[in-house]
Biotite code that builds the C-alpha atoms (Angstrom):
import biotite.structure as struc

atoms = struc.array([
    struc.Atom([0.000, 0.000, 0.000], chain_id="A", res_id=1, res_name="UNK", atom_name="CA", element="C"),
    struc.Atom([1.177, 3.472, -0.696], chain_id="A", res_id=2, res_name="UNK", atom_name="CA", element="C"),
    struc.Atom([1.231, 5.809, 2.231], chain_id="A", res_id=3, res_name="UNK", atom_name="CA", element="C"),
    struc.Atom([-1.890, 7.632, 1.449], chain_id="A", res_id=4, res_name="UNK", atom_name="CA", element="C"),
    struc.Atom([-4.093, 4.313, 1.105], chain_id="A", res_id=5, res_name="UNK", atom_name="CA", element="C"),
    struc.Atom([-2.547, 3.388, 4.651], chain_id="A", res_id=6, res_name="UNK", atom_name="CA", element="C"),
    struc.Atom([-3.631, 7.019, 6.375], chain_id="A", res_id=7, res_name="UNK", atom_name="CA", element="C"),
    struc.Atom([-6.639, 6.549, 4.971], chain_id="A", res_id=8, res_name="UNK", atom_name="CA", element="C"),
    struc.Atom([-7.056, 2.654, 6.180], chain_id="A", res_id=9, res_name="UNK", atom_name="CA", element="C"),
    struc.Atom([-5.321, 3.674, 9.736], chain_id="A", res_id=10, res_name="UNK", atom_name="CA", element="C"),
    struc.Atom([-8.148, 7.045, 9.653], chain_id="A", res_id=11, res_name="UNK", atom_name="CA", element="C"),
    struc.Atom([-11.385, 4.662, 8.877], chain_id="A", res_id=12, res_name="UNK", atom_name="CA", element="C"),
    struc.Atom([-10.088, 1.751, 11.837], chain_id="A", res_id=13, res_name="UNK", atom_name="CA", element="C"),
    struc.Atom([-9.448, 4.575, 14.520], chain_id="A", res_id=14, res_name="UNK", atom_name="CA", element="C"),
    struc.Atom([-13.135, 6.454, 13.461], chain_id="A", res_id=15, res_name="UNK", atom_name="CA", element="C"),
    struc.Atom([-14.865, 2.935, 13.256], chain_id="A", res_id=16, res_name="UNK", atom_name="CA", element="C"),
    struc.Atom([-13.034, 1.825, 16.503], chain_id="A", res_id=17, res_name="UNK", atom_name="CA", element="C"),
    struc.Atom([-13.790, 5.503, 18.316], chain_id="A", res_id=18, res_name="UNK", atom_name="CA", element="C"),
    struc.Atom([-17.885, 4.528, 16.993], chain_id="A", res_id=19, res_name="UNK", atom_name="CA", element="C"),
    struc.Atom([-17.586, 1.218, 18.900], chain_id="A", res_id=20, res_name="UNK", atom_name="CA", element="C"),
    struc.Atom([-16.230, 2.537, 21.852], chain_id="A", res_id=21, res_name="UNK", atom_name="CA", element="C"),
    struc.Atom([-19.068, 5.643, 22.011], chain_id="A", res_id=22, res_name="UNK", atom_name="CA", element="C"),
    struc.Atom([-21.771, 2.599, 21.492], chain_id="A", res_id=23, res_name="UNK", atom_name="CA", element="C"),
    struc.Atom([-20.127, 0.369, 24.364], chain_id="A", res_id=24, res_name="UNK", atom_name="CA", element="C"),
    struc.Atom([-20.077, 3.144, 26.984], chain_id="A", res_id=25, res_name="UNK", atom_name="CA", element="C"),
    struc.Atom([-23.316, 4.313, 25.743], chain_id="A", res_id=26, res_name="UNK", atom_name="CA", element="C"),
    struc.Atom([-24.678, 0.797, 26.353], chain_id="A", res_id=27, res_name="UNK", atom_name="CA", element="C"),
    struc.Atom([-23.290, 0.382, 29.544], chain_id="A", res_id=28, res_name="UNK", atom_name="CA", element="C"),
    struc.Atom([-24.674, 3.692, 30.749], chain_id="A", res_id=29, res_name="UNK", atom_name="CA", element="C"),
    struc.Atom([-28.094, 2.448, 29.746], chain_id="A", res_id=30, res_name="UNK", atom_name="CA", element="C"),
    struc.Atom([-27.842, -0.870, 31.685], chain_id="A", res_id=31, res_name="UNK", atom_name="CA", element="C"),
    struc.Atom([-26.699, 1.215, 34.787], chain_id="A", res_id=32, res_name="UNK", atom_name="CA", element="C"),
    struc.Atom([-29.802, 3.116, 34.679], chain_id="A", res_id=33, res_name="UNK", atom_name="CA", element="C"),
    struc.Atom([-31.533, -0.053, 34.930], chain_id="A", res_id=34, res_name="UNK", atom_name="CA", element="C"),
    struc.Atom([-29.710, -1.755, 37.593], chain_id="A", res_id=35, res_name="UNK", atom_name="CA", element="C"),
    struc.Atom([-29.489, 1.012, 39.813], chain_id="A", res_id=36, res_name="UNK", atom_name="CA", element="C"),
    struc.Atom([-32.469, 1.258, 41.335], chain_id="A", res_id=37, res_name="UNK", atom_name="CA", element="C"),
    struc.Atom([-33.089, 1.764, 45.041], chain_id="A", res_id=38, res_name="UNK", atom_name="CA", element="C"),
    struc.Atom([-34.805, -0.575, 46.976], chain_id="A", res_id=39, res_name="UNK", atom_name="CA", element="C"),
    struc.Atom([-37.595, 1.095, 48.894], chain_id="A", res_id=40, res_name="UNK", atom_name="CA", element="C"),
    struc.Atom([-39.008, -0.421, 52.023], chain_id="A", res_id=41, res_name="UNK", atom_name="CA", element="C"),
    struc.Atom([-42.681, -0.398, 53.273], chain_id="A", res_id=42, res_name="UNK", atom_name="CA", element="C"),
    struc.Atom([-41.908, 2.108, 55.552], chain_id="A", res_id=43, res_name="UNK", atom_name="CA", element="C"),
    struc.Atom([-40.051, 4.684, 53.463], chain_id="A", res_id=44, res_name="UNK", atom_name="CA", element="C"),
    struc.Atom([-43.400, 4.362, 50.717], chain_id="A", res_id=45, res_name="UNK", atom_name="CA", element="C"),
    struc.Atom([-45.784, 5.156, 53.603], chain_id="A", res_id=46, res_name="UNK", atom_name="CA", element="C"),
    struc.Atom([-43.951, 8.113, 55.224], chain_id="A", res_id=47, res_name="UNK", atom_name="CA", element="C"),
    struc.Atom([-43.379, 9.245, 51.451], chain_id="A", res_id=48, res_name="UNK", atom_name="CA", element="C"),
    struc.Atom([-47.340, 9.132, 50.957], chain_id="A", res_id=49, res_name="UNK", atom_name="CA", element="C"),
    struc.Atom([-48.086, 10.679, 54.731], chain_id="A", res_id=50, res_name="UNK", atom_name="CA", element="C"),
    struc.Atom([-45.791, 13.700, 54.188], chain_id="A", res_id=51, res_name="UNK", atom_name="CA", element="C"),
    struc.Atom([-47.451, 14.150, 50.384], chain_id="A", res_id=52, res_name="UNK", atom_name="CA", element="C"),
    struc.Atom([-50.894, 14.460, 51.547], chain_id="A", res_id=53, res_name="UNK", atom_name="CA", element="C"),
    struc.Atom([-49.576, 16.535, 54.496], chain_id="A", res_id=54, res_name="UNK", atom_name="CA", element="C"),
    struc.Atom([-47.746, 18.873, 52.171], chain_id="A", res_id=55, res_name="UNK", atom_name="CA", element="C"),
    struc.Atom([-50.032, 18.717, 49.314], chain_id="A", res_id=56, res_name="UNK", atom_name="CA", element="C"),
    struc.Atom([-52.982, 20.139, 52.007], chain_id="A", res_id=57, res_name="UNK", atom_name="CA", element="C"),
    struc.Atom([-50.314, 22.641, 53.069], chain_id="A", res_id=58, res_name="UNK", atom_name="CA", element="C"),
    struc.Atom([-49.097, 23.910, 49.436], chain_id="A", res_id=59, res_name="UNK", atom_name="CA", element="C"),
    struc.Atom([-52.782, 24.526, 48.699], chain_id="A", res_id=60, res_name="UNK", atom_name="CA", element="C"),
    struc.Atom([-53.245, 26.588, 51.332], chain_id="A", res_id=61, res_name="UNK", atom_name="CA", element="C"),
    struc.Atom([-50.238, 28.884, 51.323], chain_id="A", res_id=62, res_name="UNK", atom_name="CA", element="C"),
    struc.Atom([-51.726, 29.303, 47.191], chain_id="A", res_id=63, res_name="UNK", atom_name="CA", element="C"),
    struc.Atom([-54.786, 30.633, 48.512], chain_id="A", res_id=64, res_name="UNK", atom_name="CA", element="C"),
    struc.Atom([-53.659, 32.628, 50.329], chain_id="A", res_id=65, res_name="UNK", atom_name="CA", element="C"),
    struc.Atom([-51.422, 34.209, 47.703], chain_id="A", res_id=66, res_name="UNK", atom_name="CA", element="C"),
    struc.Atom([-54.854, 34.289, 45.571], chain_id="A", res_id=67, res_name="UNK", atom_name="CA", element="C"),
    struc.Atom([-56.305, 36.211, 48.670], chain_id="A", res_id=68, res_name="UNK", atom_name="CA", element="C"),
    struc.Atom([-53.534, 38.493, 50.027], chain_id="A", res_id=69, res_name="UNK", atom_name="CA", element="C"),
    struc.Atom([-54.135, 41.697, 47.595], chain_id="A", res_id=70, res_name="UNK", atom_name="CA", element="C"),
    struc.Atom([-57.897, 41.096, 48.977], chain_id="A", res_id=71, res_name="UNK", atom_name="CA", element="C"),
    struc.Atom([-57.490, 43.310, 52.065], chain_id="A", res_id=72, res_name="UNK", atom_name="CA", element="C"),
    struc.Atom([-55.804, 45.843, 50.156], chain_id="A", res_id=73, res_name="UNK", atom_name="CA", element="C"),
    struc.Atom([-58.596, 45.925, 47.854], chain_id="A", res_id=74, res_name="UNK", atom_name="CA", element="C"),
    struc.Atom([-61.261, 46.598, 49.975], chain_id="A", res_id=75, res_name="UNK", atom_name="CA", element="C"),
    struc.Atom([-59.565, 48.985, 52.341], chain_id="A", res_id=76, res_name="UNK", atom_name="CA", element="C"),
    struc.Atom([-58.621, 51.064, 49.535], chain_id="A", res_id=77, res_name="UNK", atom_name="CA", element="C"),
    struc.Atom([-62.249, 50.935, 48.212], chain_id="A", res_id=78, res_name="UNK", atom_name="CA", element="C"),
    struc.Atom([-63.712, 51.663, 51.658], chain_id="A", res_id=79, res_name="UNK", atom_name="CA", element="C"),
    struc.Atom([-61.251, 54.284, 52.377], chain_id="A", res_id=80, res_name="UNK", atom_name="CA", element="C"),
    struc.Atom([-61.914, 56.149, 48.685], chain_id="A", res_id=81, res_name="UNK", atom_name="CA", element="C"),
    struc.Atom([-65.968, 55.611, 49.817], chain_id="A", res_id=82, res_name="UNK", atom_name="CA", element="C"),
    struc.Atom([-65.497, 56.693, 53.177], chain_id="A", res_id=83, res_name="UNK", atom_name="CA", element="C"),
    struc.Atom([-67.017, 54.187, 54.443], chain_id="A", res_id=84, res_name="UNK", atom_name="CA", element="C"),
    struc.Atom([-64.005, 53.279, 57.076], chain_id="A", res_id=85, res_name="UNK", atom_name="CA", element="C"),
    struc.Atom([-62.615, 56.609, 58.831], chain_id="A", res_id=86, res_name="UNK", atom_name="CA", element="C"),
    struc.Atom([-58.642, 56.244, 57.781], chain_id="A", res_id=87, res_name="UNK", atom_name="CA", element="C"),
    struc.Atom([-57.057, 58.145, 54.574], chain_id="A", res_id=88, res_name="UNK", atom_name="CA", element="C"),
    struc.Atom([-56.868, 56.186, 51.185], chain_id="A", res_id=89, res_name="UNK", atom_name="CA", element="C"),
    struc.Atom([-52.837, 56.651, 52.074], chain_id="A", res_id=90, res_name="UNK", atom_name="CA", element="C"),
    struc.Atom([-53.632, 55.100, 55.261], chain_id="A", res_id=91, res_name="UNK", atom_name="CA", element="C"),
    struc.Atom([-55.790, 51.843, 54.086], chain_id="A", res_id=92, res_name="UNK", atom_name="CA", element="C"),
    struc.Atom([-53.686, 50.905, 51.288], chain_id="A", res_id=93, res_name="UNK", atom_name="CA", element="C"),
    struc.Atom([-50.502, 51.350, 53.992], chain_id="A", res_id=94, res_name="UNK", atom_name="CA", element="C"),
    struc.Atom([-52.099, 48.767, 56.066], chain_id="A", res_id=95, res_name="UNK", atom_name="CA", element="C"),
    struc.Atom([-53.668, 46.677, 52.828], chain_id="A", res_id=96, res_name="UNK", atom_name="CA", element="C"),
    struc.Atom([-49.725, 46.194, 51.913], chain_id="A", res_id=97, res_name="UNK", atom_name="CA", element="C"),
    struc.Atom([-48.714, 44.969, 55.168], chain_id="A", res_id=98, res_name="UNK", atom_name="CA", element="C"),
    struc.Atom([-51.271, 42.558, 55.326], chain_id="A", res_id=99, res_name="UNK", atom_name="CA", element="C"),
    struc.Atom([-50.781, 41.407, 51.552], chain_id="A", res_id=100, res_name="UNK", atom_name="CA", element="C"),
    struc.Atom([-46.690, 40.996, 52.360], chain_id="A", res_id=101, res_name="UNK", atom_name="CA", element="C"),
    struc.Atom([-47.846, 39.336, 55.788], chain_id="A", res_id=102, res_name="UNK", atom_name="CA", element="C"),
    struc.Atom([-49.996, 36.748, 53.673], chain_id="A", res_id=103, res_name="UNK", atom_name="CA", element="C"),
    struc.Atom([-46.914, 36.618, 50.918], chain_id="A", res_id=104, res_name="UNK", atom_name="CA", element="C"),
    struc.Atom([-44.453, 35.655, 53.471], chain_id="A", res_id=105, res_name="UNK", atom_name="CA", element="C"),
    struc.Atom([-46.729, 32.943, 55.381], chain_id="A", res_id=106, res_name="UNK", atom_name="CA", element="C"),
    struc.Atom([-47.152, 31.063, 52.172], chain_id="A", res_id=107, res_name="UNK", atom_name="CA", element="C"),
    struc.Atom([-43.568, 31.357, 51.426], chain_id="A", res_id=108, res_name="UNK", atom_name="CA", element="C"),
    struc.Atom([-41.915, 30.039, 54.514], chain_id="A", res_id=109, res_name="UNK", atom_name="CA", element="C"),
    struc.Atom([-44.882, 27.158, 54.213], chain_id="A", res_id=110, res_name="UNK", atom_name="CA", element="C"),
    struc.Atom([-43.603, 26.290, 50.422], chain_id="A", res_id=111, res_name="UNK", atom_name="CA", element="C"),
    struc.Atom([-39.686, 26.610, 51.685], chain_id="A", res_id=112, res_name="UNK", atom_name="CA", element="C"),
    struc.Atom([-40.372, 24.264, 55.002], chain_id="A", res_id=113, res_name="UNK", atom_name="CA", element="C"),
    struc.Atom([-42.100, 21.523, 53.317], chain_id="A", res_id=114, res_name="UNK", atom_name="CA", element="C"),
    struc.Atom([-40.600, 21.620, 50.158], chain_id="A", res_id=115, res_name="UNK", atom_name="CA", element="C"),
    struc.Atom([-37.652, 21.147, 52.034], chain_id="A", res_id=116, res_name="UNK", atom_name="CA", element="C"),
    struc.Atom([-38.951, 18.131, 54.027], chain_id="A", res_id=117, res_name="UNK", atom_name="CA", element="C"),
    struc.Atom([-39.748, 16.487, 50.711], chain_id="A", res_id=118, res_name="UNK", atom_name="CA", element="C"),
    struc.Atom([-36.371, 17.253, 49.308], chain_id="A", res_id=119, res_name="UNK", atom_name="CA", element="C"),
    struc.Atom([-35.113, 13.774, 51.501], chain_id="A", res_id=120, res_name="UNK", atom_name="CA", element="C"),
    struc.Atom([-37.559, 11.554, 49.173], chain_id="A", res_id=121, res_name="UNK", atom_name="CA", element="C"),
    struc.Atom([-36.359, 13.048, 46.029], chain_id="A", res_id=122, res_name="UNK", atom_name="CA", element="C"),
    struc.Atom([-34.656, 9.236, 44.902], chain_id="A", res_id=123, res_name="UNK", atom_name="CA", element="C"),
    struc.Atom([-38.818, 8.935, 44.820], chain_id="A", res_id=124, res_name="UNK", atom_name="CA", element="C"),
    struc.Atom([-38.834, 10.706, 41.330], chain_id="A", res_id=125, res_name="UNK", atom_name="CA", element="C"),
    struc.Atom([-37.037, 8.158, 39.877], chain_id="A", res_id=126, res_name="UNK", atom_name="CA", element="C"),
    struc.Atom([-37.785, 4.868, 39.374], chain_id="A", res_id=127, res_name="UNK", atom_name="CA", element="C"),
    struc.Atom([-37.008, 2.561, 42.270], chain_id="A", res_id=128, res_name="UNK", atom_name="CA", element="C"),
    struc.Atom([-38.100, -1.020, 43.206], chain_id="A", res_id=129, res_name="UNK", atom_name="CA", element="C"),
    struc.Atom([-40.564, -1.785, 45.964], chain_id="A", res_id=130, res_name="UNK", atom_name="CA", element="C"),
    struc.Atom([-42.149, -4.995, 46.971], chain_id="A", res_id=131, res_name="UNK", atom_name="CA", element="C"),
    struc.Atom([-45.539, -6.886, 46.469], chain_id="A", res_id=132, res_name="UNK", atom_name="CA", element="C"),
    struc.Atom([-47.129, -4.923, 49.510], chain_id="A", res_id=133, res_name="UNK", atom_name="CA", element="C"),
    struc.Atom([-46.117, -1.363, 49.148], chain_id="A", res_id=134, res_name="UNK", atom_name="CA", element="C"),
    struc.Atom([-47.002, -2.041, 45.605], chain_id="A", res_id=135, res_name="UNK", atom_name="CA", element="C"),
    struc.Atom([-50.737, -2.990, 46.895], chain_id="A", res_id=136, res_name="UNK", atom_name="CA", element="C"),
    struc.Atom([-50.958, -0.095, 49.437], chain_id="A", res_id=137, res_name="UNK", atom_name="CA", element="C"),
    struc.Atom([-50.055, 2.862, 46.642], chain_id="A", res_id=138, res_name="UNK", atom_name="CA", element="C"),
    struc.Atom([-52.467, 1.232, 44.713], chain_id="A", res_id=139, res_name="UNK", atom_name="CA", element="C"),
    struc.Atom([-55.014, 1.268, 47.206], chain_id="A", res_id=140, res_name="UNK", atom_name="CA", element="C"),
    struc.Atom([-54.181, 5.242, 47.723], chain_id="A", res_id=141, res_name="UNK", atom_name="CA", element="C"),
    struc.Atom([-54.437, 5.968, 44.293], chain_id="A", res_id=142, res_name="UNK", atom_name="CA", element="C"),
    struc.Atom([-57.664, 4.477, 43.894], chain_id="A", res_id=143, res_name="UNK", atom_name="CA", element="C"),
    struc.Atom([-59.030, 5.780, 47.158], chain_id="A", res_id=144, res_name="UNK", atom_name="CA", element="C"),
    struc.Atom([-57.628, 9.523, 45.724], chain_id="A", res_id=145, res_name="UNK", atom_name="CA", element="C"),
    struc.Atom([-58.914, 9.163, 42.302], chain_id="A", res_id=146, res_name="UNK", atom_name="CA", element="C"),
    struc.Atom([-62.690, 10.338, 43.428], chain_id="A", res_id=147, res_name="UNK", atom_name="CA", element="C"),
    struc.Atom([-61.657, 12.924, 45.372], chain_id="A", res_id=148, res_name="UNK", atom_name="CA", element="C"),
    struc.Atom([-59.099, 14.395, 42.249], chain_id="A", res_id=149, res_name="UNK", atom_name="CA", element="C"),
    struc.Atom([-62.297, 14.197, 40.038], chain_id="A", res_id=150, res_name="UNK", atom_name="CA", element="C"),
    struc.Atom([-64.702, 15.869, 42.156], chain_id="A", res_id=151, res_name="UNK", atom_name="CA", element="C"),
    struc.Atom([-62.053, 18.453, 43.088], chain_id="A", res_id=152, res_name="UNK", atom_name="CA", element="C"),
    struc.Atom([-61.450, 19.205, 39.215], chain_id="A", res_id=153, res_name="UNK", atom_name="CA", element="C"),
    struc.Atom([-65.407, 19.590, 38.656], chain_id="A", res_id=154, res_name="UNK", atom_name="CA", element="C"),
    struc.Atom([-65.310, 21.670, 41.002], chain_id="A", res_id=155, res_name="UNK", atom_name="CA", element="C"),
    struc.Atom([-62.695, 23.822, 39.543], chain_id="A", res_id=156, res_name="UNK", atom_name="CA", element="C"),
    struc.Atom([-64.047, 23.896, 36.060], chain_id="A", res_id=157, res_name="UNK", atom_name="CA", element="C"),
    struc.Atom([-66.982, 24.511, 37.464], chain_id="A", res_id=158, res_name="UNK", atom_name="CA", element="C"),
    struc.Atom([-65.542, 28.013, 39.467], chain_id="A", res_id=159, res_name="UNK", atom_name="CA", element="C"),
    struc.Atom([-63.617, 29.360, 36.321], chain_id="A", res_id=160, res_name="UNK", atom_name="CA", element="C"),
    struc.Atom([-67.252, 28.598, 33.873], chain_id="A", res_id=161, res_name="UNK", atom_name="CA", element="C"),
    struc.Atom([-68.942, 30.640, 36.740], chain_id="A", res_id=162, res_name="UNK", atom_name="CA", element="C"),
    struc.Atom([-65.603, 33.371, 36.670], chain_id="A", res_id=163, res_name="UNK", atom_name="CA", element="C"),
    struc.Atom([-65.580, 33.836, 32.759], chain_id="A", res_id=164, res_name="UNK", atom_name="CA", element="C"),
    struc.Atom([-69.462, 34.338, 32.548], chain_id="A", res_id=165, res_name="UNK", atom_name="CA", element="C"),
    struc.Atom([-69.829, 36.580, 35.948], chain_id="A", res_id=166, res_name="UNK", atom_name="CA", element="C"),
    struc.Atom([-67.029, 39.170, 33.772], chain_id="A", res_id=167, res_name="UNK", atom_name="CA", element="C"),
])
């Protein structure tokens, strides 16, 4: 072979070997995602599924009462500009603000301390192996919860079809 052919053959062996290689560690990778997958007791499932109902009741509250805090605000102001409530305009919305920031930083600290406590169950996002019984009892949760996420979501169609046509 003449020196270019033998470049060229030595070029093509090293890219075709350098493919292999890429396809070998990219297969390995894949089984590794597979193998590793934490083994969750009973225990861990259940404490997982207490603290998400606890913090799931807890999230929707500090989100209402973001919905709610310019509420005070709103009305003192409007009282205030009425007369109807014997402080200045200045005055009402003053006190409006406080309360709004008061409401603000209640949800806050509520979405920072439990997001926090579910921070430890964060290997729960991905997919982990559990056994025969905590298999059964998310089941059973999920099934129990399922009539209670439907009636919830009528519920909130039902609020934004009564919003859009009260405008």
């Amino acid at each position: 072979m003449n020196k270019i052919e033998e470049n060229s053959y030595i070029n093509n062996r090293n890219i075709s070997s350098d493919i292999a290689i890429d396809r070998i560690i990219s297969e390995e990778k894949a089984n590794e995602n597979v193998i590793k997958r934490r083994k969750t007791s009973f225990e861990e499932v259940s404490n997982y599924i207490k603290l998400s109902e606890i913090t799931a009741k807890k999230f929707a509250r500090a989100v209402m009462l973001c919905i709610l805090s310019p509420v005070m605000l709103v009305l003192l102001a409007g009282f205030a500009e009425q007369n109807k409530i014997p402080i200045k305009e200045d005055h009402a919305a003053m006190i409006g603000l406080i309360i709004l920031l008061i409401m603000v930083a209640s949800a806050v600290s509520v979405f920072i301390k439990y997001g926090m406590k579910m921070d430890k169950f964060k290997y729960m996002d991905r997919p982990i192996e559990v056994d025969s019984s905590s298999l059964r009892f998310v089941e059973e949760k999920n099934d129990s919860f399922e009539g209670k996420l439907q009636q919830s979501m009528a519920f909130g169609v039902a609020l934004c079809i009564i919003y859009i046509f009260s405008i």
